[in-house]
N, C-alpha and C positions, 0 to 999 in steps of 0.2 A: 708206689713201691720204692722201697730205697736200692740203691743202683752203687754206692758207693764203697761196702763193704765187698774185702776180697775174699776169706777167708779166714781162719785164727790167726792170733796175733801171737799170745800165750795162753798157758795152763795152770790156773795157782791153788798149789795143793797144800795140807797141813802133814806135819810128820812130828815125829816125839823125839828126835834127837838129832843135831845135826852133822856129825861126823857119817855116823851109817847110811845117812840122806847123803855128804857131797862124796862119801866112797863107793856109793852103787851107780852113781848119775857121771860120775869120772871116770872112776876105776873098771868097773864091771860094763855099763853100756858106751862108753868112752867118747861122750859128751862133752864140751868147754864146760869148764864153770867161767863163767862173762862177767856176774857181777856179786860179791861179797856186800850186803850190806844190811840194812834193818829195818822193821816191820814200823812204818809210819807211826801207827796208831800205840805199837808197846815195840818201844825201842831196846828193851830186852832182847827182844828175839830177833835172830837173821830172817834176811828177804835174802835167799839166795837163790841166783838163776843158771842154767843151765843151756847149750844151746849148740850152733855150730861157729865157726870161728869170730865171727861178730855178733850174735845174736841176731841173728835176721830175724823179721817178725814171720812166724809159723812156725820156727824149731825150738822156740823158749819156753822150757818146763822152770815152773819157778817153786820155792818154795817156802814157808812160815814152819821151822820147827819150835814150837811148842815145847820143853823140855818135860818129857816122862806125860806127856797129853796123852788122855784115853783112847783107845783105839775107836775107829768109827764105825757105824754101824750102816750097812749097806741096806740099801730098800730105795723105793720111789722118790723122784726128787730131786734127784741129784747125777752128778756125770759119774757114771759107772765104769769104765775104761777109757783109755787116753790109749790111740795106733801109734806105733810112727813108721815112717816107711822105711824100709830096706829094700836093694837090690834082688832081682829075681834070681834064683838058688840061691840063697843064704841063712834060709833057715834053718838046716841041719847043724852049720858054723855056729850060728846063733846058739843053738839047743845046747851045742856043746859048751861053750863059751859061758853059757846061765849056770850050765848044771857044774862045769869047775869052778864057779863061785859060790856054790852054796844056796844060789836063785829056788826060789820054791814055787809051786804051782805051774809048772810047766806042761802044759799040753797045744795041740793042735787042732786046729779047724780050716774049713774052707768058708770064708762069706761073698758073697755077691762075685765067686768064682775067682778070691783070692784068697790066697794061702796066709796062714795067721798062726804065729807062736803066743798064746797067752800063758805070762807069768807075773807073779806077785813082786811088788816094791817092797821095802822093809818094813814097812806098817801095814801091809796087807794091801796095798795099792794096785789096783787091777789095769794091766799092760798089756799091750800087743806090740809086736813088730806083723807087719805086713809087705809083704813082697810088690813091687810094684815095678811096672814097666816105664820104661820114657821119664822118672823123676832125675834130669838135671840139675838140683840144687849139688854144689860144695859142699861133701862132708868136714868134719872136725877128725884129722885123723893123730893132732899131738897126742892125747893121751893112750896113746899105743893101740887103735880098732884099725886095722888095715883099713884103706879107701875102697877096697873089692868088697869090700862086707857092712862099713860104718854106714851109719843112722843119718839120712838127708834131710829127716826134720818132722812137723807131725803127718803121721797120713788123716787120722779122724778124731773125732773124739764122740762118743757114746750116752744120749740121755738116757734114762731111766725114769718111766715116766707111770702113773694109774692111767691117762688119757692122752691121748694124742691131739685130739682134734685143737684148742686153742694155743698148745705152742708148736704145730707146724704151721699155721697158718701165719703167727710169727716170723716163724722160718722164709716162709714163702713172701711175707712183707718185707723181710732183710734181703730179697734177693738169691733167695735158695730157688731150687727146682726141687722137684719128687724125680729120682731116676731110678730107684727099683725097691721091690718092694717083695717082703717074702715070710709068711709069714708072722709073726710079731714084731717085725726089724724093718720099720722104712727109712731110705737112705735120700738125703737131700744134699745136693753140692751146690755150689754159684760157679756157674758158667763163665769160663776166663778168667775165675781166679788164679790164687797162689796154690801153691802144691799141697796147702793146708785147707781144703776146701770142701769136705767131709764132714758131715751130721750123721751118724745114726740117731733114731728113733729105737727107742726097745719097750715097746708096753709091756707092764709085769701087771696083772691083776690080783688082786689079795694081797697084796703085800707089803709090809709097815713102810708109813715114811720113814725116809732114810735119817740117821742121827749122825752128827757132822763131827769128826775128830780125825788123831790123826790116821792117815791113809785114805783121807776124804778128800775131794776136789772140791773147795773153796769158791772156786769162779773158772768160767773161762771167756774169754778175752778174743773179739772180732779187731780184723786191724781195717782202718782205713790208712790212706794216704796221707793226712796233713790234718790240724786242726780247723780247716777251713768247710771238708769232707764232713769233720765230726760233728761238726753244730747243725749242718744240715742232717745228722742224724739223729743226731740230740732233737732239734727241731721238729721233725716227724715225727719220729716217736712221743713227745710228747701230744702233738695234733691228735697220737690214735687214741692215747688216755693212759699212755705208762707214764710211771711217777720214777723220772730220772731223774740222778743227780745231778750240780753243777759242774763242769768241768776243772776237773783235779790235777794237776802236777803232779806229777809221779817223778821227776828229773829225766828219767828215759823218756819217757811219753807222758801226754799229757789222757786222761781217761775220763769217761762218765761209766754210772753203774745202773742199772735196772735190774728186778724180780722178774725172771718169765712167768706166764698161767702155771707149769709145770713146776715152778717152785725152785728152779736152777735160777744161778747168779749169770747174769751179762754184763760183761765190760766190752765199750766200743773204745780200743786204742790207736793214736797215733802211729805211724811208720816213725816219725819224727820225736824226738830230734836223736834218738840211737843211744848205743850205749857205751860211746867213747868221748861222750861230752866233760868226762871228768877222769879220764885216762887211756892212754895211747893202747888202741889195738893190740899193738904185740905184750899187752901186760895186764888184759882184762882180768877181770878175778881174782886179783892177786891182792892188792891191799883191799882194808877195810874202808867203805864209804859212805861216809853219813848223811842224811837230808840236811840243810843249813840251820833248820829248825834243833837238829839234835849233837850237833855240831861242840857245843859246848859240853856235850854229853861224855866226850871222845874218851877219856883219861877212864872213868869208870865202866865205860863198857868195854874196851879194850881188856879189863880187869874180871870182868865177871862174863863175858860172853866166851863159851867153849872153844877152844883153839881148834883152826879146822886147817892150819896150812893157807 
């Protein structure tokens, strides 16, 4: 069993434009933007992240907007809601707070005997704030969220699955536990992790694979400690018969990627090396930052990529 994984690391989601994407993740849930920069693969598009005042690994929502990309289509497959935790009484602040934004889909529930505000991102993006006790992480409280009420980072994140059985087992070979179970929703955490250390499980039967765009979860992202962690995870995993990739430079972290049975994307990321390797703290997110690779790119993207502040 792998022992080395604490928890998430990040969340990387697709959206269709990116001003509405960094004015709901600043403005309305009052999140750091950490890091301004572009999508490896199509340097067109921002990789923009999200987070608490350094991006600690477990509070970074990232994101790929797509300009004018299709909306996504929800079904098996894929990560169906992203938690983050709040403060216990704050969800009424919360409700209020969504609904003078113009926030949609707003309602409540109780799961596993916590309280839970679900509401929509701007591409239809499925959210919770959950109330939680004892989480001492450091909120981000610059962009104007009081520190009584601000967002400490993720509480869970939500498979959506036709079957359970080969990716909790998964789960359980990453070092998850089963701690409740109720049901269609089994919840697995890893014992002494980070404050990000929540799985749900949600079996949906009948129900189409999910189709990926924007308002869809992309990946999400386990952190270990160092890349020394990571290869022995890389390592096992490949022993059981996942077909990972090589380890990637990402400039924040270095990352590998695997398919679970369940058809969800896994990234195991570094803690290392952060994300003031290439600007000071008190100035994260603020200019635009390019891979070195796209570096020569600067002049014309600066030109054609959407002014987002």
């Amino acid at each position: 069993m792998i022992s080395q994984i604490k928890g998430l690391h990040h969340v990387t989601s697709l959206a269709s434009k990116a001003s509405p994407n960094n004015a709901f993740f600043t403005n309305t849930l009052g999140l750091r933007r950490i890091k301004k920069t572009v999508n490896f693969d199509a340097p067109d598009v921002y990789h923009l992240y999200y987070g608490d005042e350094e991006g600690t690994p477990g509070t970074v929502m990232t994101y790929f907007p797509f300009p004018d990309a299709a909306r996504g289509r929800p079904g098996t497959g894929e990560v169906g809601r992203t938690s983050f935790a709040v403060p216990e009484g704050t969800l009424k602040a919360w409700a209020d707070r969504l609904s003078n934004h113009g926030t949609t889909g707003l309602s409540t529930d109780t799961r596993f005997g916590e309280n839970r505000l679900l509401f929509d991102g701007p591409d239809g993006d499925a959210f919770a704030l959950v109330e939680t006790e004892s989480d001492d992480r450091a909120p981000w409280t610059g962009s104007g969220v009081g520190e009584d009420i601000a967002i400490r980072g993720f509480h869970s994140a939500d498979m959506r699955l036709a079957d359970e059985g080969a990716s909790a087992e998964l789960l359980k070979y990453m070092g998850y536990e089963e701690i409740d179970r109720h049901d269609n929703i089994t919840r697995f955490a890893v014992p002494d992790g980070n404050e990000a250390n929540v799985i749900d499980i949600e079996i949906i039967k009948g129900a189409n694979h999910a189709g990926q765009g924007a308002g869809s979860v992309h990946h999400i992202a386990f952190a270990v400690e160092n890349r020394a962690r990571q290869l022995e995870v890389r390592e096992a995993l490949i022993d059981t018969g996942y077909a990972v990739t090589p380890v990637i430079d990402r400039d924040y972290f270095w990352a590998i990627y695997f398919r679970t049975p369940g058809g969800v994307l896994f990234e195991v990321a570094t803690n290392e090396p952060g994300f003031a390797t290439d600007e000071d703290t008190a100035h994260l997110g603020e200019a635009l930052k390019l891979p070195s690779q796209h570096a020569h790119l600067r002049e014309r993207l600066e030109r054609v990529l959407e002014p987002i502040g």
